[in-house]
C-alpha positions as CSV (number, residue, x, y, z in Angstrom):
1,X,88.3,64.2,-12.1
2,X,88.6,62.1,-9.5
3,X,87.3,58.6,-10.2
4,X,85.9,56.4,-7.3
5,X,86.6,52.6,-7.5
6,X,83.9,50.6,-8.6
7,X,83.7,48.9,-5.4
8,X,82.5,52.0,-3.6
9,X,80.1,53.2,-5.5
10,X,76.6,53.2,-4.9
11,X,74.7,50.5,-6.0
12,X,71.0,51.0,-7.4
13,X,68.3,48.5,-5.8
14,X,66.0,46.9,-8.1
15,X,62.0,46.1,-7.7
16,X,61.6,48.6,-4.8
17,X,58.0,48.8,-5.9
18,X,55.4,47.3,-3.8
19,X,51.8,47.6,-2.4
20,X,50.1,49.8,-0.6
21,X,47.6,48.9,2.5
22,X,45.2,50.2,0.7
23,X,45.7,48.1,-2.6
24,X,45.9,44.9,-0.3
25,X,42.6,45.7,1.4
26,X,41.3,46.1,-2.5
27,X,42.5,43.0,-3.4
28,X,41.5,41.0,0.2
29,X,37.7,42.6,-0.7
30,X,37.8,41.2,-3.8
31,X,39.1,37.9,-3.4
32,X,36.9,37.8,-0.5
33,X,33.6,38.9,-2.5
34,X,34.5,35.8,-5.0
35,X,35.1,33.6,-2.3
36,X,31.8,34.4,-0.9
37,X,30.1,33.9,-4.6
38,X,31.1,30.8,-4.8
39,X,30.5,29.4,-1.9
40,X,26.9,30.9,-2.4
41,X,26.3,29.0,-5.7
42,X,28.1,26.0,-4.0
43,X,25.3,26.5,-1.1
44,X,22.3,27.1,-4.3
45,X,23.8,23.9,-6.0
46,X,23.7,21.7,-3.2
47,X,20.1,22.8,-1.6
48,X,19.0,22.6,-5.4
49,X,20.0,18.7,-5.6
50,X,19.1,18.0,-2.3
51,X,15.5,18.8,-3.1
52,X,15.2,17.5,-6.5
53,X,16.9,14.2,-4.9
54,X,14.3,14.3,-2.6
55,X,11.6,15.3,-5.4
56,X,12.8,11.7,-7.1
57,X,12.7,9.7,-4.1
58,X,9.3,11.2,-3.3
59,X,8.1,10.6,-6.9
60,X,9.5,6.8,-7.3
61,X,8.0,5.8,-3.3
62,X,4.4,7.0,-4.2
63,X,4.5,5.4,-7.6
64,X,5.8,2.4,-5.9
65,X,3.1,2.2,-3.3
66,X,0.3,3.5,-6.0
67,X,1.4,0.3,-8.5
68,X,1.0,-2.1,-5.4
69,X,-2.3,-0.9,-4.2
70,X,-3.9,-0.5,-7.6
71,X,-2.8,-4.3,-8.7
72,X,-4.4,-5.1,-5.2
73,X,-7.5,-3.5,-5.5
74,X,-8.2,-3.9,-8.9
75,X,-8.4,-7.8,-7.7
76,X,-11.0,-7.3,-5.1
77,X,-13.6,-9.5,-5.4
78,X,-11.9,-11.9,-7.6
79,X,-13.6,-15.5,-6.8
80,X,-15.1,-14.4,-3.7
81,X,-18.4,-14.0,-4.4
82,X,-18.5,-10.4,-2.5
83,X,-18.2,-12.6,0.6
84,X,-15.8,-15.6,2.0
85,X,-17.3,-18.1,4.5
86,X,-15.2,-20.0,6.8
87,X,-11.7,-19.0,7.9
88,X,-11.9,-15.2,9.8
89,X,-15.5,-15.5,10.2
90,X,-17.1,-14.9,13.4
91,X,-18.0,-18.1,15.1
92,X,-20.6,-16.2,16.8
93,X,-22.1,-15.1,14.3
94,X,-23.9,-16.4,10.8
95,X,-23.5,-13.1,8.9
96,X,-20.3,-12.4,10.1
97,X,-18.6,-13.4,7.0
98,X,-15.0,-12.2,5.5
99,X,-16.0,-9.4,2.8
100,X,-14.1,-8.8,0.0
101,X,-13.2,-5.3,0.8
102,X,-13.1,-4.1,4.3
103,X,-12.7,-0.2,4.9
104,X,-11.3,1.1,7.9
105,X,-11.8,5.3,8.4
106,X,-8.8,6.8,10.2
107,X,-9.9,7.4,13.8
108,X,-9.9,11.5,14.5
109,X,-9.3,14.5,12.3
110,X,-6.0,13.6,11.7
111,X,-5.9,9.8,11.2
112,X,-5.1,7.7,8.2
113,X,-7.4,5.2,6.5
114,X,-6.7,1.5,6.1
115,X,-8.3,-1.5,3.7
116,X,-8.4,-5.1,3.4
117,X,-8.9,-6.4,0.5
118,X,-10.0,-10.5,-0.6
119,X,-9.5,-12.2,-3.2
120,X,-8.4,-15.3,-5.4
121,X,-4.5,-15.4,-6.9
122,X,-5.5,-16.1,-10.8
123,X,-1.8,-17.5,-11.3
124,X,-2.3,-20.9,-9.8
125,X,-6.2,-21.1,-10.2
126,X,-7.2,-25.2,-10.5
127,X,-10.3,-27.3,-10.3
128,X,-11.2,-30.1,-7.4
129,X,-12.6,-33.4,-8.8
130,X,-14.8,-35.5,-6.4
131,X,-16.0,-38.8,-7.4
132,X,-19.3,-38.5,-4.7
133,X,-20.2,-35.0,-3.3
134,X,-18.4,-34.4,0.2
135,X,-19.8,-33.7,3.4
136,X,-19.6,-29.7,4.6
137,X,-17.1,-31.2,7.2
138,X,-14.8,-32.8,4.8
139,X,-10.9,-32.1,6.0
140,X,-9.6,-33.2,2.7
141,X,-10.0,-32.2,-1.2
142,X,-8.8,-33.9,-4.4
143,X,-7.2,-32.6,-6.9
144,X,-6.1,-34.5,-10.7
145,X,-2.2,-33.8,-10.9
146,X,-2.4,-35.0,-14.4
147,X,-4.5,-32.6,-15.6
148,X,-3.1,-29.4,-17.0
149,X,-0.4,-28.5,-14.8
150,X,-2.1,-29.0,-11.3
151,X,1.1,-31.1,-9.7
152,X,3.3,-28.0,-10.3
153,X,0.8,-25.8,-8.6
154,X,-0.1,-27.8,-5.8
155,X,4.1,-28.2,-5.4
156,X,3.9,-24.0,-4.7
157,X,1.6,-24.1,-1.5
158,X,2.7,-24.9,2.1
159,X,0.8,-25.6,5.1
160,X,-0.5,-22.8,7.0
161,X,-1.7,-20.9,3.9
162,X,-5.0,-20.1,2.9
163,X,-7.2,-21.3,-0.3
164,X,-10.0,-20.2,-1.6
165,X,-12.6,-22.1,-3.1
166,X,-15.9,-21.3,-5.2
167,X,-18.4,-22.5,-6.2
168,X,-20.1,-21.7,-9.8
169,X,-23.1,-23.6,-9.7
170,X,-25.7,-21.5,-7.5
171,X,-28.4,-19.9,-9.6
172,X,-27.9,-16.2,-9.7
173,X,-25.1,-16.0,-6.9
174,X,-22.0,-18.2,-6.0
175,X,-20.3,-19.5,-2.5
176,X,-16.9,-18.9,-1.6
177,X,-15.1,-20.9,0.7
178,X,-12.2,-20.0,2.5
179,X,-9.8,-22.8,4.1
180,X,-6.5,-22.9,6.1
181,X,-3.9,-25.7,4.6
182,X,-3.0,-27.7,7.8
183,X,0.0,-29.2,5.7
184,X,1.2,-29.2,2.6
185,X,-0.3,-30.4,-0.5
186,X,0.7,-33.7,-1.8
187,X,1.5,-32.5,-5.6
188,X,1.6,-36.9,-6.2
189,X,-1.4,-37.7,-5.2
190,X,-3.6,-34.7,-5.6
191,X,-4.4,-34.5,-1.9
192,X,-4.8,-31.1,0.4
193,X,-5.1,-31.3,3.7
194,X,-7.7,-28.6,4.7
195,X,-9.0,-27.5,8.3
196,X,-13.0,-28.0,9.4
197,X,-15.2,-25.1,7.9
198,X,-17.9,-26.4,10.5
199,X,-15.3,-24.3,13.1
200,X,-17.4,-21.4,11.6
201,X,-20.9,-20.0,12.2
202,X,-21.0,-18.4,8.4
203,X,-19.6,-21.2,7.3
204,X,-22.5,-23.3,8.5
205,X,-24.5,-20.6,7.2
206,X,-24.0,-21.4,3.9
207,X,-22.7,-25.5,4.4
208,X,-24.3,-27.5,6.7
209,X,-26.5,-29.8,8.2
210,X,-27.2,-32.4,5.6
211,X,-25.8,-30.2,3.2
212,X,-22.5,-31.1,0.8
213,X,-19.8,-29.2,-1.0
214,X,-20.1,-29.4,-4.6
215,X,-18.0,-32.5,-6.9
216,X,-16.1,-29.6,-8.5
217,X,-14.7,-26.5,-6.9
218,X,-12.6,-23.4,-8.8
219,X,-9.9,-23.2,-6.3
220,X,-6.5,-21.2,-5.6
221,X,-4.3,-18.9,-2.8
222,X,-5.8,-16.9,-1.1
223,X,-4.8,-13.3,-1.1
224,X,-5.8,-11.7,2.4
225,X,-4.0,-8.2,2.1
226,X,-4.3,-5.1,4.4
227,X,-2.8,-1.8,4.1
228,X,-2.2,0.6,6.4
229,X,0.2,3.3,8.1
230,X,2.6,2.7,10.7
231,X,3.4,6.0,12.8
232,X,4.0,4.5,15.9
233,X,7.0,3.3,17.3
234,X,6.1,2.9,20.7
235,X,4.1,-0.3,20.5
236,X,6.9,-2.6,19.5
237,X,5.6,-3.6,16.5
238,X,6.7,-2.7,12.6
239,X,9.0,-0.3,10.8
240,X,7.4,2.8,11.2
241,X,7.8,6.1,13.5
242,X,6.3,9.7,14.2
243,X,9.7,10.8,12.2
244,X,9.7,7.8,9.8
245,X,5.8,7.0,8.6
246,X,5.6,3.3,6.8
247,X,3.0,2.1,4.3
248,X,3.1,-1.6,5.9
249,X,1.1,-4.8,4.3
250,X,-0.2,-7.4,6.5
251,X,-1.3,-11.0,4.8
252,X,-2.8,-13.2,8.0
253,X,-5.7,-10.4,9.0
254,X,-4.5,-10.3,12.8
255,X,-3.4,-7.1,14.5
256,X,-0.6,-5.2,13.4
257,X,2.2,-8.1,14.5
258,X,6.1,-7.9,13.3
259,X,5.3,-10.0,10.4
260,X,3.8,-7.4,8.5
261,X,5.2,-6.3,5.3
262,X,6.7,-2.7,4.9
263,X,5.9,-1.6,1.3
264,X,7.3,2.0,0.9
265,X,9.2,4.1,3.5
266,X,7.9,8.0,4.6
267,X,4.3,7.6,3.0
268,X,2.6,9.8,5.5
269,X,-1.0,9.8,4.9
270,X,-3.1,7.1,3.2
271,X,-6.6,8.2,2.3
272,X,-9.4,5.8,1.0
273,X,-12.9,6.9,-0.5
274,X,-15.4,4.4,-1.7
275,X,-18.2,4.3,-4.5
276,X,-21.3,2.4,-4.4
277,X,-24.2,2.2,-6.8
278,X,-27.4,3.4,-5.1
279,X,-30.4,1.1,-4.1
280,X,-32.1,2.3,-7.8
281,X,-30.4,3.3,-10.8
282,X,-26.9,3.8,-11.9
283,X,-24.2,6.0,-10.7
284,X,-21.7,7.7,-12.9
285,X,-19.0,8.0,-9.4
286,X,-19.5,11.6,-9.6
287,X,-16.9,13.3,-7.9
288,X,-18.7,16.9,-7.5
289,X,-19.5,16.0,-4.2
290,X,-17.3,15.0,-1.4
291,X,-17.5,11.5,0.6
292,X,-20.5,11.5,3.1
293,X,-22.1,14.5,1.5
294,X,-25.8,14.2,1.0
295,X,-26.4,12.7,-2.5
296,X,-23.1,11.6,-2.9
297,X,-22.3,8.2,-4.0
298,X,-18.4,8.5,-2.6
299,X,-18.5,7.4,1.2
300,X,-15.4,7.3,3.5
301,X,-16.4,3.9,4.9
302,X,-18.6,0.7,4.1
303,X,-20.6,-2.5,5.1
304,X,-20.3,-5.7,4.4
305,X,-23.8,-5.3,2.9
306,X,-22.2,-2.5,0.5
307,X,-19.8,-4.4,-0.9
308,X,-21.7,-6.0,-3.9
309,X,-22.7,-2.8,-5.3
310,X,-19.1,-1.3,-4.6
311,X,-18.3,0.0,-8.4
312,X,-14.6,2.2,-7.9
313,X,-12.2,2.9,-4.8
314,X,-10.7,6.1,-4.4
315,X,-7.3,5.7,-3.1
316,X,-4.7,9.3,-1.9
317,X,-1.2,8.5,-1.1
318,X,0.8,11.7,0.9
319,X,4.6,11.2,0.7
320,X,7.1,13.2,2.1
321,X,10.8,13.5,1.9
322,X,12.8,11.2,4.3
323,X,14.4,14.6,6.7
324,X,12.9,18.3,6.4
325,X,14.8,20.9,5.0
326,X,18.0,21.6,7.4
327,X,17.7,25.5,6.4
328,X,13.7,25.8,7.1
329,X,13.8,28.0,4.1
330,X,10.8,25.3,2.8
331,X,7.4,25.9,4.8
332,X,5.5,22.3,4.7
333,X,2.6,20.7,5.8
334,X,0.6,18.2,6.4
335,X,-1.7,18.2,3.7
336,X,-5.7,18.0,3.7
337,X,-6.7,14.6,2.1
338,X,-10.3,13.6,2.1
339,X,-11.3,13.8,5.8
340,X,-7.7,14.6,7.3
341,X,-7.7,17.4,8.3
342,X,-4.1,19.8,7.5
343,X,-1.6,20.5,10.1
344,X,-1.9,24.1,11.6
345,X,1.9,24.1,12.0
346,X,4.8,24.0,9.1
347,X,7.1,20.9,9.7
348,X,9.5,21.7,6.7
349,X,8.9,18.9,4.7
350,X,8.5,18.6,1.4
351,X,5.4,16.9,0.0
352,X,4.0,14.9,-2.6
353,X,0.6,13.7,-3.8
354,X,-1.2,11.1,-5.7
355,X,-4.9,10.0,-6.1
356,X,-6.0,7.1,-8.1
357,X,-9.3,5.9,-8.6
358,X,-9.5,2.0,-9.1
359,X,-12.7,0.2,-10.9
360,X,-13.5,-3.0,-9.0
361,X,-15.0,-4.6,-12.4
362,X,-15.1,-8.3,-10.2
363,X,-17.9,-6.8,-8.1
364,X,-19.6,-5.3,-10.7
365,X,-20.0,-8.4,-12.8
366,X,-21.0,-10.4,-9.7
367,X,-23.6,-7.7,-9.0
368,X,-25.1,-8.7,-12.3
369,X,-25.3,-11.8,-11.7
């Protein structure tokens, strides 16, 4: 037999297995499918903690505002006497005096609510001494340094700030006086510099003539606070806008100016209800009822002449997230809150709410006086 030499035989060619078209277009489907899974439950993840981080910065805003309000609120009244007479009364008027809550109802079906509240700050309360009664137009009042630790309150005002000042000894009521600081205390000698209450109609009201303030006076800061919603940014003035709604705080009681506070960011709706104890008998602040109904004792605004008898304040916060839901898969609204009416449109916000009801016990002990 005739042998060939090695180098010309054949040769045998290994792995000449492969795959077929259609065993790559299997495996492209597949690895395509999984591809497409994943990304889904990336998509799921990422919506799912978006929202819940929105959910939390919701939840820790309204709780922020709620806390601030409530500590307010709850003050209302406190060494006021229901009423203030001198600085931000109407010189025109006698009964025009400073109450200690002031409501303001949102203006249309869709506008939010604002209130001022009044009252003393009980951290750096302190007594005046006179040795003779002084005149209603006395500029100055005297405090003892030495006595408790006056000098080191006294050292914590500055000129330009308010102070409050009442007056115990009037048989079954008290006045309140309410005074700007034209300068800083003098914590040595016990000396504050205060403007003329005779500047003031109510003040007169209460303090004139041959009238005198009394030897000894309760006094301390006044607290002067407002809250309301800024949504506006085309007036110039504050934090807020149509797309970024501000819970702002204002402490001189002038128009909205760009020393206002902001308290919390995208707090949307602020909604204030109010209490009062009718002209005979008690009320239990029954909440079967809505504000204004007939027989009610919730009302959306009050008077001056209300005030005393106020017993609880009702207060709503609406939050929202700070930007809508990029996928619009979320259909939100504005929200119906005591008169405000709900949007007819979904925005794609998300939405939190929170209502609180707040017992002004100041006012109801100086009611039973």
């Amino acid at each position: 037999m005739l042998r060939l030499p090695a180098t010309s035989r054949p040769l045998r060619l290994a792995g000449r297995g492969g795959f077929t078209l259609i065993e790559l277009m299997i495996a492209s489907a597949i690895g395509a499918f999984v591809v497409a899974a994943l990304y889904a439950l990336f998509i799921g993840q990422m919506r799912q903690f978006m929202y819940q981080d929105a959910q939390m910065e919701m939840h820790q805003n309204m709780r922020l505002g709620m806390d601030i309000l409530t500590r307010t609120t709850r003050m209302a009244g406190y060494g006021t006497g229901s009423l203030t007479r001198g600085a931000f009364g109407d010189g025109g008027d006698p009964d025009a005096t400073l109450s200690a809550v002031i409501s303001y109802d949102g203006a249309g079906p869709n506008g939010s609510d604002a209130i001022t509240v009044v009252s003393m700050d009980p951290s750096l309360v302190f007594n005046t001494y006179e040795t003779s009664p002084p005149p209603c137009s006395s500029t100055t009042l005297n405090v003892v340094p030495s006595v408790n630790d006056n000098a080191a309150k006294l050292g914590q005002f500055q000129g330009g700030e308010m102070i409050l000042c009442v007056d115990y000894a009037g048989i079954g009521q008290f006045s309140s006086y309410l005074w700007s600081l034209t300068s800083a205390p003098d914590a040595s000698s016990g000396v504050l510099s205060i403007s003329d209450g005779t500047a003031f109609a109510d003040y007169l009201n209460t303090c004139g003539g041959t009238d005198n303030l009394p030897m000894i006076m309760t006094c301390s800061r006044a607290e002067v606070a407002t809250f309301y919603i800024d949504a506006d940014d085309t007036d110039g003035v504050g934090a807020g806008s149509a797309d970024h709604p501000v819970l702002m705080m204002d402490l001189d009681f002038e128009s909205p100016d760009n020393d206002d506070i902001p308290v919390v960011d995208n707090v949307e709706d602020f909604q204030v209800a109010y209490c009062v104890r009718p002209t005979s008998g008690h009320t239990t602040c029954d909440e079967s009822l809505p504000a204004d109904a007939v027989g009610s004792d919730w009302y959306s605004t009050i008077s001056a002449a209300q005030v005393p008898n106020l017993y609880m304040v009702r207060m709503t916060l609406v939050v929202r997230s700070a930007r809508p839901d990029l996928a619009h898969v979320f259909e939100g609204a504005r929200l119906s809150v005591e008169d405000n009416h709900p949007a007819a449109t979904s925005d794609h916000y998300y939405r939190q709410i929170m209502t609180t009801r707040i017992a002004v016990r100041n006012l109801r002990l100086q009611a039973n006086l």
